[in-house]
Every structure is written in C-alpha cells, then in structure tokens.
N, C-alpha and C positions, 0 to 999 in steps of 0.2 A: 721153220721161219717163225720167231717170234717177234713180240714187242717187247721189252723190259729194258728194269733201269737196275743197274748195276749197284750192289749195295755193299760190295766188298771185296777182296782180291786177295789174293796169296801163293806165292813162289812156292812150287811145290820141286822137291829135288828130285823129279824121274827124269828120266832120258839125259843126255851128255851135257845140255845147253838146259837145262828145265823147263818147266811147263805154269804159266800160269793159271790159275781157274780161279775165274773171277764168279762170285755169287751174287745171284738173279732175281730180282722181283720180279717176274713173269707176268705181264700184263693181258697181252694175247697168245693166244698162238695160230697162226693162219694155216699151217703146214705141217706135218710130221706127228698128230696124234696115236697114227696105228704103231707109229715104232716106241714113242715117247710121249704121254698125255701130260708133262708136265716135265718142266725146268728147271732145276734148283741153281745150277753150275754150268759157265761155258768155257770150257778150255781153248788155250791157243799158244803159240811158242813162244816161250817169254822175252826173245827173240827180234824186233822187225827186220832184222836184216836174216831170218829165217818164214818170214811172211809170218809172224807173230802181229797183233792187233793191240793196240793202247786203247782202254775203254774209260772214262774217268769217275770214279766213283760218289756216288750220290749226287751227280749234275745233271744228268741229261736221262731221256728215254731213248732207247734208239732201237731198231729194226737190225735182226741179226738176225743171218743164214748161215747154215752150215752144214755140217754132215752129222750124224750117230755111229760111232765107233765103238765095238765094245761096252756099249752100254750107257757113253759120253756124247755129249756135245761137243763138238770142235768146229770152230772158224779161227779165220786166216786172210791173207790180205786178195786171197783170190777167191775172198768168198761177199757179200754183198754186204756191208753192215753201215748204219749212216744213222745220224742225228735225227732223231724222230722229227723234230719241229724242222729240219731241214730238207723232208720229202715236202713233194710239187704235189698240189689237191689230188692230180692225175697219178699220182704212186700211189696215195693213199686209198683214192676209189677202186685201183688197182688191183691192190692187196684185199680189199675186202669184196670187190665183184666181179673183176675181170680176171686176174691174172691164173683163176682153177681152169680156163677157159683152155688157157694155152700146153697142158698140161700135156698133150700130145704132141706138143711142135718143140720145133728146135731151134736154138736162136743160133745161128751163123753168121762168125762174127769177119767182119769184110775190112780187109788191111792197105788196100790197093787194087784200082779201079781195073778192071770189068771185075763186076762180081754177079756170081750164078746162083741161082738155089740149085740141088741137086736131088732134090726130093722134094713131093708136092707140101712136106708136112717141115718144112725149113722156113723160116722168116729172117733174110739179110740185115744185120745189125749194122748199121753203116757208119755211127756216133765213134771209130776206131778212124775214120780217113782222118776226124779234125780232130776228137778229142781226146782218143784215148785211153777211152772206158766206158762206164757207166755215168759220167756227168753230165753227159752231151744230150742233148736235145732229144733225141727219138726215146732217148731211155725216162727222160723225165714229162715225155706226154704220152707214149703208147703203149700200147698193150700188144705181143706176138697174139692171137688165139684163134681157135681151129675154126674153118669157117664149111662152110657145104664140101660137101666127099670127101674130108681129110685135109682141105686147104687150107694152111696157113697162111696168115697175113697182117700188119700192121692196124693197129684199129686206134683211133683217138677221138672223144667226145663224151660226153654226159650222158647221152641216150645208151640205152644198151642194144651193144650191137645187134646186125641183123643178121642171122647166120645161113640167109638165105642167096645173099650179094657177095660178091669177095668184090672190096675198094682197089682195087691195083692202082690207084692216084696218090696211096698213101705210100710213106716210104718205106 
C-alpha cells in the first residue's frame, strides 16, 4: 500500500495482451516494507477489459494496493487505488492510524440481505447492497479493526478507538 505519483509508463511486450508498468515517485509507503522497502515500478494489464488500471501520468497522487509477485508490484481493478486528493479525511487518518488495527479481521463483503459474520474476527461490508464497492459510505468513514478477544468491528471518529468496548451501534 503505497502513495505516489506516477511519472511515467510503458507497454511492455510480455504475456499475450502486454503488460503496462507504469514508474513511481513513491511518496509513502503504509504497507508491505518486509516484502518490498521501496517502489520504483507498478505493473497492471494493459488491458481494462483484463482488469488493467489507467493511472495518468504527472497529474495526480494517488494511494495504490496491490500484490508483490515475483519480485513486482501489481494492481488491477480489484485492487484499491484512487486519487489521493479524492480520499475522505477518514481514509486518510485511516491509512496512517487505524487501518494496522484491522490487520487480523476480515472484511465480508454482504450482497444481499440477511447477512452474518461467521467468525468473531469478520466485519460485514455492507456499502455492496447500495453501492457496489468501495465508494459507498461505510468505506469512506470506517475502519474494520480488532477490538477485545479478537472481535472485529466497524469503528468511525477522531478519537482512537477503545479497544476495550466493541460499538455493535456502528455498521
């Protein structure tokens, strides 16, 4: 999980459809130092209709997830990536205090109503009944993160959490 701004790109001819990698001015990085302490290049399939990713080059910052393969960086459209200046204050505080919290939970993503958790360490994603991803509301004010004996749950506010109450009011 980093932040950068993309500062170049290039079709590279591997695999049947090719591969772009796009190169990275690496601003942060919140996530994945033990595998990869540092970014140069993120590939993705040059592709969208192979869940390939259009990043645009020297306009924007943006927050991009993904996986380390073989020694690369790759995302894709089922991977999280968005307009830096277009995360909610709440993603942002997120990424820098809440979101190592959740790092034992699991987001369970709910398509249609009743929905269960199935383990105490599950947090129901429910931004899928109206919106249909990550745009929707619960995604852009809460945090999943682990609360007393492994419970997962919904947490939103400024203060940092209490990890001694689990809120079941939140969604």
């Amino acid at each position: 999980v980093i932040r950068a701004k993309v500062v170049g790109k290039k079709l590279m001819k591997d695999g049947p459809f090719g591969t772009m990698r796009y190169t990275v001015k690496q601003m942060k990085m919140y996530r994945g130092f033990q595998i990869m302490p540092h970014v140069q290049y993120i590939y993705t399939e040059a592709s969208e209709s192979l869940c390939g990713v259009k990043l645009e080059v020297n306009k924007y910052q943006y927050l991009i997830t993904g996986r380390v393969y073989e020694g690369k960086v790759y995302t894709g459209l089922c991977n999280w990536y968005e307009k830096w200046d277009r995360l909610t204050p709440s993603q942002r505080k997120g990424l820098n205090h809440r979101y190592h919290l959740g790092c034992g939970c699991k987001i369970r993503p709910c398509y249609y109503l009743p929905c269960f958790a199935t383990s105490k360490n599950e947090c129901i994603w429910t931004d899928m009944l109206s919106n249909f991803g990550h745009s929707g509301y619960q995604a852009k004010h809460y945090a999943c993160i682990q609360r007393v004996e492994g419970y997962c749950s919904w947490y939103r506010g400024w203060a940092p959490p209490d990890k001694t109450i689990i809120n079941a009011t939140d969604p």
